[in-house]
Steps between C-alpha positions, in 0.01 A plus 500: 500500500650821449395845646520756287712813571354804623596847421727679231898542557674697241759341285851557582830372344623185610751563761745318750313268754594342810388261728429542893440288759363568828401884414193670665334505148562135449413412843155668480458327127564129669246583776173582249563255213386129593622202379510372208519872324779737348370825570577861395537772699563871428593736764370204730146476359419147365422618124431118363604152597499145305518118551493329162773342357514556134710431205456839345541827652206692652498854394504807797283770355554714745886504389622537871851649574732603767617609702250428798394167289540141710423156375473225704471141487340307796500178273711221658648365204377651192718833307337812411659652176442839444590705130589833501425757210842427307385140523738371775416261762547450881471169710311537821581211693232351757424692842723768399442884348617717239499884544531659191692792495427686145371363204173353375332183515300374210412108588539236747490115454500217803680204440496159695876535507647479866792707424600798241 
């Protein structure tokens, strides 16, 4: 099932991102998204959340960006891939976050892989 997202972020260029651990932002994130979802949060509102695992990529019309943008993954062994606008990816690995820095997101796919 997937949520859809919820509000309008402008598009910026894809920039440098980083991931964090055990930040406030990411700590609030892990506490309001429930197993078995990868959620996104801007600015630490939940602004969609998904459980499917798919094959294909599942679009983000909402094009989210950073900074103030967190994804995490409260799946215990299951990879979230997101794409960014220049069509990179990133491997979320299970219980863990990603806090993305700059850039925008433009998809995200969950895969029954255990590791990245």
């Amino acid at each position: 099932m997937t949520v859809a997202m919820v509000g309008g972020v402008s598009a910026a260029a894809q920039a440098t991102a980083v991931a964090s651990t055990g930040t406030t932002t990411v700590k609030s994130a892990a506490a309001t998204c429930a197993y078995p979802y990868v959620c996104l949060f801007k600015n630490g509102a939940k602004i969609g959340q998904f459980k499917d695992v798919t094959s294909t990529w599942q679009n983000l019309p909402s094009r989210p960006s950073g900074p103030g943008l967190v994804v995490q993954n409260t799946r215990n062994d299951d990879v979230a891939h997101i794409r960014w606008a220049g069509g990179t990816t990133t491997c979320i690995s299970p219980r863990s976050s990603f806090n993305v820095s700059g850039g925008t997101l433009t998809g995200i796919r969950i895969s029954i892989a255990a590791t990245c």
